[in-house]
DRENDO-1510 file (C-alpha; in Angstrom, 1 decimal, always signed):
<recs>
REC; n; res; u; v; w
REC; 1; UNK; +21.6; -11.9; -10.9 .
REC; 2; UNK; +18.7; -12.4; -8.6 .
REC; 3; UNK; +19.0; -10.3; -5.4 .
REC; 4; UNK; +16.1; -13.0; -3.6 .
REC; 5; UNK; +15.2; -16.5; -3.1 .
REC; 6; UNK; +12.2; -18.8; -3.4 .
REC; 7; UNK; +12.0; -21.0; -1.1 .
REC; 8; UNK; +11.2; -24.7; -1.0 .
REC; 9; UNK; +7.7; -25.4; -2.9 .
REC; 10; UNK; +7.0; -28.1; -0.4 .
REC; 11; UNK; +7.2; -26.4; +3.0 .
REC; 12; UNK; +6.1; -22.4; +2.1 .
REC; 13; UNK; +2.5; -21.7; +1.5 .
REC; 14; UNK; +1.6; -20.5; -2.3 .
REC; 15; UNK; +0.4; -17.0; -2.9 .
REC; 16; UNK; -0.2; -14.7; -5.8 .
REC; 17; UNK; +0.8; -10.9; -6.3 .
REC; 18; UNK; -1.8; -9.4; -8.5 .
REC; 19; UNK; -1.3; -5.7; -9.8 .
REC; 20; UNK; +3.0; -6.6; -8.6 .
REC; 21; UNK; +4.1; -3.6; -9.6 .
REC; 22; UNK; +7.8; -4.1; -9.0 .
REC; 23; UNK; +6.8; -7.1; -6.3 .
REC; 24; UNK; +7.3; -4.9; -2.9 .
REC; 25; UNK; +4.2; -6.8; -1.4 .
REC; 26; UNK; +7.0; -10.0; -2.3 .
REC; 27; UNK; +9.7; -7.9; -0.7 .
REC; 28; UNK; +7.6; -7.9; +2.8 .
REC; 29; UNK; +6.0; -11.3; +2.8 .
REC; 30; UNK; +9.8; -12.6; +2.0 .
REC; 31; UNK; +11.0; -16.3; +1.6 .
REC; 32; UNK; +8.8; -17.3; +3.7 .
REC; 33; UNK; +6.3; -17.1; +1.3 .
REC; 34; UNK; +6.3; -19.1; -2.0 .
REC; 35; UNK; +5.0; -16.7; -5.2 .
REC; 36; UNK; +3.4; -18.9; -7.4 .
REC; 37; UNK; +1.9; -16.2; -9.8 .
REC; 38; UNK; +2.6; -12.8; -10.3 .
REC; 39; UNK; +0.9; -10.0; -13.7 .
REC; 40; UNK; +1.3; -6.7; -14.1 .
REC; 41; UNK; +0.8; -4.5; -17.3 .
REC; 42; UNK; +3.2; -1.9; -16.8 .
REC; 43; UNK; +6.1; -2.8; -19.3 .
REC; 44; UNK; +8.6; -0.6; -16.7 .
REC; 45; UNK; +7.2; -2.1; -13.6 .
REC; 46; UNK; +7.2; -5.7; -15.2 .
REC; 47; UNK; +11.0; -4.9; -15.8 .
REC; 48; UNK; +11.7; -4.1; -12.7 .
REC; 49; UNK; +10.3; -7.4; -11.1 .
REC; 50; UNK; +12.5; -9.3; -13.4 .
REC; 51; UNK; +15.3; -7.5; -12.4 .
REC; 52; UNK; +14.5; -8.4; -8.7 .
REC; 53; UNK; +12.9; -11.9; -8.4 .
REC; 54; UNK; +12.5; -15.1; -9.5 .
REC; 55; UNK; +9.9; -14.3; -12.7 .
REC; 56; UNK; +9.4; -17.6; -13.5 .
REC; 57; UNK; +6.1; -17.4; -12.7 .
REC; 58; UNK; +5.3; -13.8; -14.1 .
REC; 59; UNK; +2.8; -13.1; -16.4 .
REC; 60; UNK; +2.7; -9.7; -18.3 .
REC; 61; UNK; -0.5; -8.5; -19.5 .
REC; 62; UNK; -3.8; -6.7; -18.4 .
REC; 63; UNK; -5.3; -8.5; -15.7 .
REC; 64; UNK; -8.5; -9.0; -17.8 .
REC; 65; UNK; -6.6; -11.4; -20.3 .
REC; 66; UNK; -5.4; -13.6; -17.6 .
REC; 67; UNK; -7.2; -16.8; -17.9 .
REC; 68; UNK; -8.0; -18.2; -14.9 .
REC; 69; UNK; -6.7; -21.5; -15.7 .
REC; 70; UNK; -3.0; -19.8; -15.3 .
REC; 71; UNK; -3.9; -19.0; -11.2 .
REC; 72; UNK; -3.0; -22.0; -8.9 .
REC; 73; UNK; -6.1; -23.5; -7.3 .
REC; 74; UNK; -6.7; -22.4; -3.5 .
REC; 75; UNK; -4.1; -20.1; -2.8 .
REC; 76; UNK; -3.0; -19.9; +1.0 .
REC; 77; UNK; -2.8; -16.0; -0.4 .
REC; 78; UNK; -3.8; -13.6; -2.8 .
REC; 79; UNK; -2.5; -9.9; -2.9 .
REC; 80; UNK; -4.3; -7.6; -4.8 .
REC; 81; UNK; -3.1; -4.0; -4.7 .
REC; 82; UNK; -5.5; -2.5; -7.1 .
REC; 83; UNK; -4.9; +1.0; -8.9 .
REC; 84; UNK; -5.9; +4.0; -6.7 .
REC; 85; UNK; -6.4; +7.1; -9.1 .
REC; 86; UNK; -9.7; +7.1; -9.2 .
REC; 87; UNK; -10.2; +6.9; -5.5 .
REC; 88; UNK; -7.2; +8.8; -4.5 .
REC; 89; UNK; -8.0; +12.4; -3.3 .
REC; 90; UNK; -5.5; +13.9; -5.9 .
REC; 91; UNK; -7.0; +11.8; -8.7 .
REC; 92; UNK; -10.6; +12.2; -10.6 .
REC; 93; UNK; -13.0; +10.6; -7.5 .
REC; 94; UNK; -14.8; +8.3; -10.4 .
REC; 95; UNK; -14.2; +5.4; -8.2 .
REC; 96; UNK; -14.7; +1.9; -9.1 .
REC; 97; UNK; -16.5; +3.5; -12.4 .
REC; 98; UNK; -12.8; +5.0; -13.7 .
REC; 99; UNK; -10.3; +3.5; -15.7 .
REC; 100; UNK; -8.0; +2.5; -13.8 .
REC; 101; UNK; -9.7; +1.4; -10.5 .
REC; 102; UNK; -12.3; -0.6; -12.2 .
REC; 103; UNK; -9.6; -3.2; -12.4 .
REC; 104; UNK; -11.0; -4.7; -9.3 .
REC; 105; UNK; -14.3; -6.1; -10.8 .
REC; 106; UNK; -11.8; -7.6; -13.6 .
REC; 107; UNK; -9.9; -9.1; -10.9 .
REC; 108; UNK; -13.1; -9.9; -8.9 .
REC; 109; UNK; -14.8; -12.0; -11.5 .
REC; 110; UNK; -11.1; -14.2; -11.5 .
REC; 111; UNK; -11.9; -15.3; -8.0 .
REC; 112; UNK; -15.3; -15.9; -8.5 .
REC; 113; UNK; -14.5; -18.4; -11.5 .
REC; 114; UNK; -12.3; -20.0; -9.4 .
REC; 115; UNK; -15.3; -20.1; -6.5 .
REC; 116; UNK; -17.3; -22.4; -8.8 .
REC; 117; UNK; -14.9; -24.6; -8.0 .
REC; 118; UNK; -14.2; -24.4; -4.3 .
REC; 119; UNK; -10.4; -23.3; -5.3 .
REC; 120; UNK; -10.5; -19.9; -4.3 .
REC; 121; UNK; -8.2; -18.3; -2.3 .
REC; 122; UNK; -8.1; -19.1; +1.6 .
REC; 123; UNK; -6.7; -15.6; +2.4 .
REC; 124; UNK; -6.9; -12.3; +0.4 .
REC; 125; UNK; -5.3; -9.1; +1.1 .
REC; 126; UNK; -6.6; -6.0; -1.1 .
REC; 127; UNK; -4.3; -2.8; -0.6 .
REC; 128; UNK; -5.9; +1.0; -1.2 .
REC; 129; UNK; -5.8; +4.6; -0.5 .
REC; 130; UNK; -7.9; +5.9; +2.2 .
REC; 131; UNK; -10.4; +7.4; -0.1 .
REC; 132; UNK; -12.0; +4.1; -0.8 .
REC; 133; UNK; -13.8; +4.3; +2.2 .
REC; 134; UNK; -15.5; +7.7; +1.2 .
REC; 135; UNK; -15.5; +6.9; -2.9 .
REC; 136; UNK; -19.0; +7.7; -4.4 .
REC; 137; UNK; -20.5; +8.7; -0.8 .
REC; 138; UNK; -19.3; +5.0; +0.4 .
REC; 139; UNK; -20.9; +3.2; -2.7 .
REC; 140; UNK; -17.3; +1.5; -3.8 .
REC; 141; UNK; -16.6; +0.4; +0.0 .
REC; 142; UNK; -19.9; -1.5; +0.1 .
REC; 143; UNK; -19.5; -2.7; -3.0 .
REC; 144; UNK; -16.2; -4.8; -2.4 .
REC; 145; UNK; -17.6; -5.4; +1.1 .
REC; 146; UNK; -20.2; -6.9; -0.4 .
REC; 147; UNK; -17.9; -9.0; -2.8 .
REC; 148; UNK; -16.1; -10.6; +0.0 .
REC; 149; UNK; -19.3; -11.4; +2.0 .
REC; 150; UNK; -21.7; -13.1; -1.0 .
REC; 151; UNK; -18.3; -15.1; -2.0 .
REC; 152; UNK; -18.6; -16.3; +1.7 .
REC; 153; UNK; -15.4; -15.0; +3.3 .
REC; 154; UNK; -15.1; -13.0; +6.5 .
REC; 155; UNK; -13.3; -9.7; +6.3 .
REC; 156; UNK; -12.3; -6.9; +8.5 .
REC; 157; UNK; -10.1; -3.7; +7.5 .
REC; 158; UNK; -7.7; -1.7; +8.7 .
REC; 159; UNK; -6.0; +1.4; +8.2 .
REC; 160; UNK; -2.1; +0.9; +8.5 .
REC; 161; UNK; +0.4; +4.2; +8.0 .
REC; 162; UNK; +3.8; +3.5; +6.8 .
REC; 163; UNK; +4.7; +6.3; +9.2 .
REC; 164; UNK; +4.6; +3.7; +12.2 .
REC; 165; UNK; +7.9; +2.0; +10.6 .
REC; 166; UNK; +9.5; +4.8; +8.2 .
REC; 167; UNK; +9.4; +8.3; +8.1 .
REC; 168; UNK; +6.5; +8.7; +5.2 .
REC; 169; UNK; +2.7; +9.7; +6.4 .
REC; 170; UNK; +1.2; +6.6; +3.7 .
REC; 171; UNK; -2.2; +5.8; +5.5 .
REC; 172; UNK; -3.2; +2.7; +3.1 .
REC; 173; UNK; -6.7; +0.4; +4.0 .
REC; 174; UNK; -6.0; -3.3; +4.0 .
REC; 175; UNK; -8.9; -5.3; +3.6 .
REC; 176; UNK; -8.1; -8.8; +4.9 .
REC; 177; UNK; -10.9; -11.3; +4.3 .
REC; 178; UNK; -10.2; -15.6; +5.1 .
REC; 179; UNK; -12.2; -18.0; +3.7 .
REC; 180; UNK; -15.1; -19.4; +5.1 .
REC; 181; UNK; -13.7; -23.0; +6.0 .
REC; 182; UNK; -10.8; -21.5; +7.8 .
REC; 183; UNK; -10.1; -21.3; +11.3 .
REC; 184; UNK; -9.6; -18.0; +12.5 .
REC; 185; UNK; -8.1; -18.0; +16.4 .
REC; 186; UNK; -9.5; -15.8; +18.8 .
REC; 187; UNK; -6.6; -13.9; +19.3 .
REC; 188; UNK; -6.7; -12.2; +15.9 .
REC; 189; UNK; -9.7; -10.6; +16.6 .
REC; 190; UNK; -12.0; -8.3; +19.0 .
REC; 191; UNK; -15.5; -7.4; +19.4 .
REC; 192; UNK; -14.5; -3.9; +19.6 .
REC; 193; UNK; -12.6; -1.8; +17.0 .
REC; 194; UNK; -9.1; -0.3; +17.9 .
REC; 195; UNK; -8.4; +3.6; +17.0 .
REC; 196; UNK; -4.7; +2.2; +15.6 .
REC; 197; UNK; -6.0; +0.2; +12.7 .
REC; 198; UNK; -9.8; +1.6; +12.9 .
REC; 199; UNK; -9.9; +5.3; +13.2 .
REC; 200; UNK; -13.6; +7.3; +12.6 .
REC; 201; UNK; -13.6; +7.3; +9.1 .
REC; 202; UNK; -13.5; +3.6; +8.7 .
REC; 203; UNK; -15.9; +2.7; +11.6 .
REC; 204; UNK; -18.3; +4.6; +9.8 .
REC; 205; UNK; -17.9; +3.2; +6.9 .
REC; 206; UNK; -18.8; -0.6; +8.3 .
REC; 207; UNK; -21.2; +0.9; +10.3 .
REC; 208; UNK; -22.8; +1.8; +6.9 .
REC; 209; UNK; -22.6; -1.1; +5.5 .
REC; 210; UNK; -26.5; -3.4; +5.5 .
REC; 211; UNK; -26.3; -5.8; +8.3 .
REC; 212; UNK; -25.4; -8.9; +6.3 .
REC; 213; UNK; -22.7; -7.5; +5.0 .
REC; 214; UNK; -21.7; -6.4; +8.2 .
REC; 215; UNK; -22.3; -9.6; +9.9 .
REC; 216; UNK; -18.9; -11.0; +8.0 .
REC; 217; UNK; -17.2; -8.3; +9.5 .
REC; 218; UNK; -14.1; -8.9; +11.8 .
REC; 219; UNK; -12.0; -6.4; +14.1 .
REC; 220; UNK; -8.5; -7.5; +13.5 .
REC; 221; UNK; -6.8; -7.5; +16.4 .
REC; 222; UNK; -2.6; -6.2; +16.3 .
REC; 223; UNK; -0.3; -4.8; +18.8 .
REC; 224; UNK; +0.9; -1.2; +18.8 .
REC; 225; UNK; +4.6; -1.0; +16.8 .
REC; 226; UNK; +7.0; +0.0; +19.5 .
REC; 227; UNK; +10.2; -0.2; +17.5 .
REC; 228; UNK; +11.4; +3.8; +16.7 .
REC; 229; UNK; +11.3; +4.0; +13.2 .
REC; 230; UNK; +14.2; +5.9; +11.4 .
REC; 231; UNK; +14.4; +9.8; +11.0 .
REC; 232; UNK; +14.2; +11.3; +7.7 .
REC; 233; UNK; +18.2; +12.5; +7.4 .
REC; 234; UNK; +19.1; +8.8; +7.5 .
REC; 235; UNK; +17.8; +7.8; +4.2 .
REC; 236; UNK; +19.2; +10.8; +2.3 .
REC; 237; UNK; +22.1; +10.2; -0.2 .
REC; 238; UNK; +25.3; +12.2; +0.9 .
REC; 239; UNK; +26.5; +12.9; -2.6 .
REC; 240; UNK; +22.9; +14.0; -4.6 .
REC; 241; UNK; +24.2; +17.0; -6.8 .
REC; 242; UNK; +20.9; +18.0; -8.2 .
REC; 243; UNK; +20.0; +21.3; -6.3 .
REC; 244; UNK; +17.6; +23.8; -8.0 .
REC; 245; UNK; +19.1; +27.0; -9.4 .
REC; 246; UNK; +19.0; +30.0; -6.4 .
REC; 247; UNK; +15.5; +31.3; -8.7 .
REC; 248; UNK; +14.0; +28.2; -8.9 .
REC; 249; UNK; +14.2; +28.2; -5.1 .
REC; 250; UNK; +13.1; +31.4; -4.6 .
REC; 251; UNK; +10.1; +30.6; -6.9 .
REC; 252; UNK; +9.0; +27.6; -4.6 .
REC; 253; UNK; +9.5; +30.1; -1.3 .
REC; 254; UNK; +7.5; +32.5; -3.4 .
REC; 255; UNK; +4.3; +29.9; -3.5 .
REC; 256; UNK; +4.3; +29.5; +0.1 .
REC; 257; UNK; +1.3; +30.9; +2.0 .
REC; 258; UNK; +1.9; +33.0; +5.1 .
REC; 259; UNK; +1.5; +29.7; +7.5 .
REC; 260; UNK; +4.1; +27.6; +5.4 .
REC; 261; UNK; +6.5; +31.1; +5.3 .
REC; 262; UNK; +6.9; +31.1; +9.0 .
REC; 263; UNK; +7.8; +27.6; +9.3 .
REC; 264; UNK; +11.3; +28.6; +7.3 .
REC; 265; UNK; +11.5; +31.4; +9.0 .
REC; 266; UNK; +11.3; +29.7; +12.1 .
REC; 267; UNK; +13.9; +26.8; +11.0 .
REC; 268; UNK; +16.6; +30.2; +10.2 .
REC; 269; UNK; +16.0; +31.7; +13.5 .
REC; 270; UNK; +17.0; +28.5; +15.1 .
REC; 271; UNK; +20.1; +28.5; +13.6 .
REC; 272; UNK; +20.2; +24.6; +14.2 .
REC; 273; UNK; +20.7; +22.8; +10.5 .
REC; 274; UNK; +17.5; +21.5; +9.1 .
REC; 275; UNK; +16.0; +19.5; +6.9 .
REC; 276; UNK; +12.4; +19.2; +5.8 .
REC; 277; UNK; +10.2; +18.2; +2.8 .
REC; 278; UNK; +8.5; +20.2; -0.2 .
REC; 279; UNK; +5.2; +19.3; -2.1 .
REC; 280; UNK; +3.2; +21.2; -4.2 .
REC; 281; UNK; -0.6; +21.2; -3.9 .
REC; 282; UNK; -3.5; +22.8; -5.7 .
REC; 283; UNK; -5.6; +25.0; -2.9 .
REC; 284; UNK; -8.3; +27.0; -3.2 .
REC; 285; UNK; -7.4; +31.1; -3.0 .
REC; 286; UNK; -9.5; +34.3; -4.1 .
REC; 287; UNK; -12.1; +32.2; -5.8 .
REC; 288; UNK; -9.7; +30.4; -7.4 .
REC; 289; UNK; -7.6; +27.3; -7.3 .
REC; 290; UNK; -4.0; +28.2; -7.5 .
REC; 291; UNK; -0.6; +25.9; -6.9 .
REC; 292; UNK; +1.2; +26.4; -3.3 .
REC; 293; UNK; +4.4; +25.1; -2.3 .
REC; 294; UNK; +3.9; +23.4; +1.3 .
REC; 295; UNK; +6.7; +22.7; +3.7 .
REC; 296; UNK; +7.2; +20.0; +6.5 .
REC; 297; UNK; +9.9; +19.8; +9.6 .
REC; 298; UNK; +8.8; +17.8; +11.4 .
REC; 299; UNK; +10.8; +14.6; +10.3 .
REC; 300; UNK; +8.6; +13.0; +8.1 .
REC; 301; UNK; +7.9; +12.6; +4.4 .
REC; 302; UNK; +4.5; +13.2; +2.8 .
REC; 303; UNK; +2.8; +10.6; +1.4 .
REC; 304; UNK; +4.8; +9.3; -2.0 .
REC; 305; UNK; +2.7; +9.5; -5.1 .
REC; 306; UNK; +3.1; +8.1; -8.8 .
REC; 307; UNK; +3.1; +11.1; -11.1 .
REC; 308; UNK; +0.1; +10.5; -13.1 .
REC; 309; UNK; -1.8; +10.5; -9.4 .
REC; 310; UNK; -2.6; +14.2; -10.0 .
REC; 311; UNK; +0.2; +15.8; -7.3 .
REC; 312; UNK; +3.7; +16.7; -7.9 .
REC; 313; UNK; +6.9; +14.8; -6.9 .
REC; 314; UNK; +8.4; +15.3; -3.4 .
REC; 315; UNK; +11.2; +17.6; -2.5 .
REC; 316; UNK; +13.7; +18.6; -0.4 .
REC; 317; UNK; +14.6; +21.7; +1.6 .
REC; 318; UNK; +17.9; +22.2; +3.4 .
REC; 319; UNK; +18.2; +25.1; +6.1 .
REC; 320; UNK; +21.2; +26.2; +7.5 .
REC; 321; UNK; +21.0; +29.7; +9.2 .
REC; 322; UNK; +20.4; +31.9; +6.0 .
REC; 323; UNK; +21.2; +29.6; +3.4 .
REC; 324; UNK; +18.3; +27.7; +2.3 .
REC; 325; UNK; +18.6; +24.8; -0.7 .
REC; 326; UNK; +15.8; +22.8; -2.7 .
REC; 327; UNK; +16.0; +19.6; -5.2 .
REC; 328; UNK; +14.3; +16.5; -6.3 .
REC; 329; UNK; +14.2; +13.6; -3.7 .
REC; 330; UNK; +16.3; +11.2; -5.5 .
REC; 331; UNK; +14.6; +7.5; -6.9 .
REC; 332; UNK; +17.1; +5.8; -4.1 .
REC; 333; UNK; +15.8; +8.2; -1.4 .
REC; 334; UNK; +12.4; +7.4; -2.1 .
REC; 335; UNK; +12.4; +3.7; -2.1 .
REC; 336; UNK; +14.2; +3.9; +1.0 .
REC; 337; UNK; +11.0; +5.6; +2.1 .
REC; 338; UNK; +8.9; +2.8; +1.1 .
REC; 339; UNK; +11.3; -0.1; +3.4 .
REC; 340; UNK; +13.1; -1.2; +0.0 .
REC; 341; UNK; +16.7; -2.2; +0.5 .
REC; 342; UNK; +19.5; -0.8; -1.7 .
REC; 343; UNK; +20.1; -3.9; -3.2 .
REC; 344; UNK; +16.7; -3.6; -4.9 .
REC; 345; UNK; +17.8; -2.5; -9.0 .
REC; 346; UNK; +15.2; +0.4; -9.6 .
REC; 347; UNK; +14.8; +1.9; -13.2 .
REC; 348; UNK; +17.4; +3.7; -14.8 .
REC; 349; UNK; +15.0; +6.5; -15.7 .
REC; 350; UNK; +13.9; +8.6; -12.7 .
REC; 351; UNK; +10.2; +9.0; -14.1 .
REC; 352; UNK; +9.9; +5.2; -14.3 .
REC; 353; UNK; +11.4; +4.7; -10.8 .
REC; 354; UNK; +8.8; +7.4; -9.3 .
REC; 355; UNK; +6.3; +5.8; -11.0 .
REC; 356; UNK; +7.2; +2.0; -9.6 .
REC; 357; UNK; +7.8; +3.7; -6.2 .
REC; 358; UNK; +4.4; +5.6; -5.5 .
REC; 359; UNK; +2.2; +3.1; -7.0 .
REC; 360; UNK; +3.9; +0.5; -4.2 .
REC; 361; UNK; +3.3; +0.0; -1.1 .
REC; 362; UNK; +5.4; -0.1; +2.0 .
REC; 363; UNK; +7.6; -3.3; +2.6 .
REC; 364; UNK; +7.5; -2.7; +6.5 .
REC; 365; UNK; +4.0; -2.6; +6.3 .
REC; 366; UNK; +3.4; -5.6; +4.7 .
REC; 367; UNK; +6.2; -7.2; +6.7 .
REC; 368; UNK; +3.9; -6.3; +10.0 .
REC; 369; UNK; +0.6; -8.0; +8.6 .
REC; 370; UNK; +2.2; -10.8; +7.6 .
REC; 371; UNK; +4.1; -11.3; +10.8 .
REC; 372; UNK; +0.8; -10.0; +13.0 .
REC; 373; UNK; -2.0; -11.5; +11.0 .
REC; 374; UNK; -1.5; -13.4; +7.6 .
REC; 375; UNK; +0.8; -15.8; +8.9 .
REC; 376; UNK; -0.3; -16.7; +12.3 .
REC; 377; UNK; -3.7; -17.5; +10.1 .
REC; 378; UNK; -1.5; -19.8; +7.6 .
REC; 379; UNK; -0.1; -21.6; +10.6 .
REC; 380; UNK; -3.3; -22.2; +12.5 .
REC; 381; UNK; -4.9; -23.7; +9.1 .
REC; 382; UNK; -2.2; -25.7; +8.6 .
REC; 383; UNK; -2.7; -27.3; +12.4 .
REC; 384; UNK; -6.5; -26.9; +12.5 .
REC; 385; UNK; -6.5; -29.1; +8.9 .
REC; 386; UNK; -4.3; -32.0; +10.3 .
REC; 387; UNK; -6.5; -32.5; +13.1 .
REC; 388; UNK; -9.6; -32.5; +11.1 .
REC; 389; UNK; -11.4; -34.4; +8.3 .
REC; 390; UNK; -11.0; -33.1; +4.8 .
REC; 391; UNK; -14.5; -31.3; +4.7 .
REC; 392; UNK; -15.5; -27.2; +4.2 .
REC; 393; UNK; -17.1; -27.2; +7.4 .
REC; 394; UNK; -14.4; -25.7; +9.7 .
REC; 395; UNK; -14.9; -23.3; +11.8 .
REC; 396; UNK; -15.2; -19.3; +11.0 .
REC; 397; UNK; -15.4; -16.5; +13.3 .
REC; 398; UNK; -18.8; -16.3; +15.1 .
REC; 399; UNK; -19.7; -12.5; +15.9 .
</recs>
């Protein structure tokens, strides 16, 4: 049984999840929205979505055999979360020259074809790590800058952590770009960036970009989240039974450097019951790069990660005066650190369900951009169009 509705075709604008994963971008947009295409390759993930939504529109398969005739002409919305490991700072830094990231010019050249035609999407949302805006000394950033801007859409980015709604540090750039016959209000935007959604690194990297590029560049505008987001103890599962063996505790303690040490020892000497978070990182030492076990209390998760990202899984570490316990986060504990409900059916196999999990993104997150950005622009389109002739001169931003 499906846990989620579509809504009526007639009244919800259409949009596509590219790269769905296990449809968490669909889990924050919500019924509001009407998915009218969804692909994905991974045979797990793809399961997953089945499990959870309406697949009736689903279609397995590497992006590069979708024919375009099988994407719905001018979208309201196209989401592309595009693979990370090659940008990600624990994967190889190839860029959009690896593998796996290289997906996006596959993806790219679908919405060009359908630009031949004026039935490109009127909104897009691409999702990515951080590094994108450093990848190959800024050379990826400009490059899918300059996508948006020769395809004629306006664009701006942000930087959006998940640790604003739910207690994981998951820093992710959106790059939001709106067609050029759309109406973007004023409100949405400023003529100044805003440290929130635009810190250093990314107002560097559009300051680098040539002047035309730039020229298509918006700063989204979106209030500060005031709503307290929930502490790490609430989303753990009362009756998890896998706790490491005493030695394989000690082993992680053993890994710690001096720094990390103290913060246990600190947590003891408090003799108030604690819990934090364990992850395992390769850091230069002597020369060398060795494996280290590093330790969090301060009520928040590290950033989730699929395990073929190049770290280790997340763990747990329970202090109680002297007594000090490790395990595994468990697959339910970790989706509830990405805003998925417990309703949502994950994989049976935990490697799968990591896998689905840190290759996602954050449902609150999406959930915010829709409500502070995506659609407010839907709405105003949908006014803006009934008052004016059926024509693609409509108004863009002006900068």
């Amino acid at each position: 049984m499906k846990h989620y509705s579509v809504p009526n075709k007639n009244t919800s604008p259409y949009w596509a999840e590219f790269f769905a994963g296990g449809g968490m971008a669909r889990a924050g947009l919500g019924s509001q929205w009407n998915c009218v295409f969804a692909n994905d390759l991974d045979p797990h993930k793809l399961s997953s979505y089945r499990s959870n939504w309406d697949a009736e529109h689903l279609i397995p398969g590497d992006i590069a055999a979708v024919s375009p005739e099988l994407i719905p002409d001018s979208l309201d919305l196209a989401w592309a979360s595009t693979p990370c490991q090659n940008f990600s700072s624990a994967g190889l830094g190839n860029g959009l020259l690896g593998n796996y990231s290289s997906a996006f010019l596959t993806w790219w050249n679908l919405i060009q074809t359908k630009q031949l035609t004026y039935a490109h999407p009127k909104l897009i949302v691409l999702e990515n790590v951080r590094g994108l805006l450093k990848s190959r000394k800024g050379e990826d950033f400009r490059t899918l800058a300059e996508s948006f801007a020769k395809a004629g859409y306006s664009f701006g980015v942000v930087l959006v952590d998940a640790v604003h709604f739910l207690p994981q540090s998951r820093p992710r750039i959106f790059i939001i770009a709106v067609r050029e016959d759309q109406h973007i209000p004023n409100f949405l935007y400023n003529n100044i960036s805003n440290p929130t959604w635009h810190p250093s690194d990314l107002v560097e990297a559009v300051a680098n970009l040539p002047t035309f590029i730039r020229d298509r560049h918006i700063w989204w505008e979106m209030p500060i989240p005031s709503q307290p987001r929930p502490i790490l103890a609430a989303i753990l599962e009362d009756d998890a039974t896998h706790w490491h063996s005493l030695s394989q505790t000690q082993k992680l303690l053993e890994s710690m450097s001096p720094s990390h040490c103290n913060k246990i020892r600190t947590a003891i000497e408090s003799g108030i019951p604690s819990v934090g978070t364990l992850f395992r990182r390769m850091r230069p030492h002597e020369g060398k790069t060795r494996s280290f076990t590093e330790v969090r209390f301060d009520g928040v998760a590290g950033c989730l990660r699929a395990s073929d990202g190049g770290s280790s899984r997340q763990m747990l570490i329970f202090v109680n005066g002297e007594s000090i316990k490790t395990r595994h986060m468990t697959s339910r504990e970790s989706a509830r650190l990405m805003g998925l409900p417990d309703e949502y059916q994950l994989p049976n196999i935990k490697t799968h369900a990591v896998k689905l999990i840190g290759d996602g993104v954050a449902v609150p997150v999406v959930k915010f951009l829709d409500d502070h950005l995506l659609s407010k622009l839907t709405t105003a389109n949908h006014r803006f169009s009934s008052r004016t002739s059926e024509s693609h001169s409509s108004l863009s931003v002006t900068l």
